[in-house]
Residue, then its C-alpha position, 0 to 999 in steps of 0.5 A: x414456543x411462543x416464549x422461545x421465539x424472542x430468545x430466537x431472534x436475539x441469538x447471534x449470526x450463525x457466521x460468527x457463532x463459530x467462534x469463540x467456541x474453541x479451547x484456549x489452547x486451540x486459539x493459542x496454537x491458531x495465533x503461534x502458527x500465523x505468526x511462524x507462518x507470516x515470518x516464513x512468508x517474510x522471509x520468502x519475499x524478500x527472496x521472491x523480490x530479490x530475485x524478481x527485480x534481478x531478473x528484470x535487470x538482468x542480474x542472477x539476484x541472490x543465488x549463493x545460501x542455500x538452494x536458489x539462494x532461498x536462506x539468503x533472507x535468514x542470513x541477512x536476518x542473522x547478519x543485522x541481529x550481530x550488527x552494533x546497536x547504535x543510539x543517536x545522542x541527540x536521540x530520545x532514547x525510550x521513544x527511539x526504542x519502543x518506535x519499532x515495536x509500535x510498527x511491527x505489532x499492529x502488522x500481525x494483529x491485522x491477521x487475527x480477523x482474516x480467514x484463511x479457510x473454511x472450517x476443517x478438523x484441528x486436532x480433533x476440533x471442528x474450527x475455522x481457519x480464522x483466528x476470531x471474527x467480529x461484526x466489524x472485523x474491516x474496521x477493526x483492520x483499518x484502525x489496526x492500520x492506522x496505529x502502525x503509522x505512529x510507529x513511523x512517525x515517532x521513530x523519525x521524531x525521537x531520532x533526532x535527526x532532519x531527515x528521519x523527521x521530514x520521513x515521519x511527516x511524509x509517512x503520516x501525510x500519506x497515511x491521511x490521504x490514502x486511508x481515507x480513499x482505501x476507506x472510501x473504496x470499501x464502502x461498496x463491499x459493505x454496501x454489496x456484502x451487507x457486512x462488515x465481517x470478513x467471513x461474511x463477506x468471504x460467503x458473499x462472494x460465492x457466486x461472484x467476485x466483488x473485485x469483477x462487479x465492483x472494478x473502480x473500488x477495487x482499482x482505488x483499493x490497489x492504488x490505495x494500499x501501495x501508497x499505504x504500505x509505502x512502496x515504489x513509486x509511493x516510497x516518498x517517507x524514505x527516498x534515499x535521493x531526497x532524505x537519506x534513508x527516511x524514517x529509519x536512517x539513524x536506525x541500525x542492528x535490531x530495531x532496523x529489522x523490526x521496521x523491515x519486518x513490518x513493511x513486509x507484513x503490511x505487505x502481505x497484510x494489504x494482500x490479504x485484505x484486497x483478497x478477502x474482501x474483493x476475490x473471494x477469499x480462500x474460494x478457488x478461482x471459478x471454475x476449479x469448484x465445478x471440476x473438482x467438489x473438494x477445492x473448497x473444503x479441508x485445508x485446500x483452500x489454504x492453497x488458493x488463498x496464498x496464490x492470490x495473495x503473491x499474486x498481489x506479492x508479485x504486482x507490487x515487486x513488477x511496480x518497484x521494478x518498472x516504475x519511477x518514484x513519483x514527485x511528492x506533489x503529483x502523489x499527493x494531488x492524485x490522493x486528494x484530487x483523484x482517487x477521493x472524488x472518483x470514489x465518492x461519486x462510485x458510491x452514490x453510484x453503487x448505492x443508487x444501483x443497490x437499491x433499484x436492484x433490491x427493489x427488483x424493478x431494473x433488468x439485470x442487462x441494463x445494470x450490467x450496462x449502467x456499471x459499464x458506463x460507470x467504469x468509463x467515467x471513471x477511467x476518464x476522470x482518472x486518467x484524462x486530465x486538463x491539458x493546461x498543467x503547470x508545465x505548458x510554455x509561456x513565452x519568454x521576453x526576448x532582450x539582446x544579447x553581447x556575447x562580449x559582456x564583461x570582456x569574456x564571452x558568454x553563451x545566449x540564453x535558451x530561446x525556447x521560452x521559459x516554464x510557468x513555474x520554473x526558476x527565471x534565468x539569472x541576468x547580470x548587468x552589462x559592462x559597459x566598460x573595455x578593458x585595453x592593454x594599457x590598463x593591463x599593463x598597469x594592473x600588473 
């Protein structure tokens, strides 16, 4: 017995001894089903967000193929696969190439580590509905992330064109300055999990969501992914006012598409994400599990899952609906000048509260209480700034005016005063000169 107890301590979490153990052909089928199922779900968005936004504007959307329109998707699908294939002569043709599919593959390998539901009975197998799992299965999907940016920004650096490439760098801007903030606001989850394994972190919330205890992380998470998956009002790499099409303006038939896929799955992707690590996962809502003893076994949870994850679906479709593009300064100063500080200080936070609270010498009340207080700071901080921005008027130096300058008349200027920052009104020098019929008469 006593030569047995070391051999004990070193075997593996039992969370994640349950993988690994499956047929290979288990595992290969688990990787062909997410794969059918995420294209089915892209297809289904696109629909959804049609229709969503047409409704908003008072529009039918789209209503024609098939029942509710719902094969509209396919057929735009079918439409851009019998476009021209077109390459850009100045186009660096392999890069051009292989830049769509660097997008497109990180998007679905993000979904191997995200559980989908508990362990349940595949074909006479007890397996987990998750493809595999890993200590650091979080940051393995923050690295995965990172990689399908290169996809953008090399794909508006091989089309050879001005636009693609200011599209690329806006990409890869965003990318470092909301990856860092979306990283930061998942420190508290492992901090409150005590893992970095999504299954863990699933069962770590069976008492109470993360997203409920842990509200400033979560809010920073959700403004995060928007700017990462490069939707409005963060759709700055491909504005169509300022940079044409963006990245993919030179882009066209197939390759097109496989940039379009990927925004969709990412958006699935950081979804899913935001409700694995914050709403507990494929648990069904509080309460349901009191009423009903089976909603968190078999494959229900499956249904739980995907309603809280078009629940996400359904915000970012309401905010490209309703919101402006923002200008690309004012988006950058909101990542590096908000969202970065707030989230450090919430950590110090959430670790000092930790740590008095594992040591069972605060009452729960007063934690409550401190995180209440911790909330409104942070409200504060992010939404009441200084008064003094850029845009106060400055007083503008007043100069006569001859409406008669020139021999024709001209409008005065503005007297509201000038903006800090703005352009100077034009001045031209006055002519002192009078122009008479006599000297008309002999112009002429």
């Amino acid at each position: 017995m006593t030569m047995l107890a070391p051999l004990a301590a070193d075997l593996p979490d039992p969370g994640l001894a349950a993988f690994g153990q499956d047929p290979w052909w288990v595992i290969a089928l688990k990787a062909v089903l997410i794969f059918l199922v995420l294209v089915l779900l892209t297809l289904f968005n696109i629909w959804f967000e049609r229709r969503v936004v047409a409704r908003m504007q008072h529009r039918p959307g789209p209503n024609v193929n098939g029942p509710f329109g719902l094969l509209q998707s396919l057929a735009d699908g079918v439409k851009l696969a019998l476009k021209e294939d077109i390459v850009p002569k100045a186009a660096d043709k392999v890069v051009f190439l292989v830049a769509p599919i660097i997008a497109v593959v990180p998007a679905f390998v993000t979904w191997a580590v995200i559980p989908l539901g508990p362990e349940v009975n595949f074909f006479g197998h007890r397996t987990p509905l998750q493809l595999t799992d890993m200590p650091v299965a979080v940051l393995f999907m923050l690295a995965i992330a990172s990689i399908g940016i290169y996809g953008i920004v090399l794909g508006g650096w091989s089309s050879g064109s001005t636009y693609s490439l200011l599209g690329g760098l806006r990409s890869s801007a965003q990318m470092i300055s909301y990856e860092v903030a979306m990283g930061l606001a998942l420190v508290a989850v492992f901090l409150y999990a005590g893992s970095m394994s999504t299954s863990e972190i699933v069962a770590a919330q069976d008492r109470l969501w993360f997203g409920l205890i842990l509200l400033p992380s979560f809010v920073i998470y959700v403004i995060s992914m928007v700017g990462e998956t490069n939707r409005a009002p963060f759709d700055l790499p491909e504005a169509e006012g300022e940079l044409v099409g963006g990245f993919h303006t030179e882009y066209s038939s197939l390759k097109f598409a496989l940039f379009f896929l990927a925004e969709y799955i990412n958006l699935a992707t950081v979804s899913a994400i935001a409700t694995t690590l914050f709403l507990g996962g494929w648990a069904a809502p509080w309460g349901i599990e009191h009423v009903w003893e089976g909603a968190n076994s078999g494959y229900w949870p499956l249904l739980w899952f995907f309603g809280k994850v078009f629940c996400f679906i359904f915000l970012f479709v309401w905010l490209r609906g309703s919101l402006p593009r923002m200008r690309y300064d004012q988006f950058m100063a909101l990542g590096w000048k908000v969202l970065i500080p707030v989230s450090l200080a919430w950590i110090v936070a959430v670790a000092t509260i930790r740590v008095i609270s594992l040591e069972g010498n605060i009452n729960r009340t007063y934690l409550v209480a401190a995180i209440a207080v911790l909330l409104v700071l942070t409200v504060g901080l992010m939404f009441v700034g200084d008064k003094t921005s850029e845009d106060e008027p400055v007083e503008a130096r007043e100069e006569p005016h001859d409406a008669f300058a020139g021999g024709f008349p001209v409008p005065p200027m503005p007297t509201g005063g000038a903006v800090r920052g703005g352009a100077q009104p034009l001045t031209f020098a006055q002519s002192r000169t009078t122009v008479t019929a006599a000297a008309e008469e002999n112009h002429e």
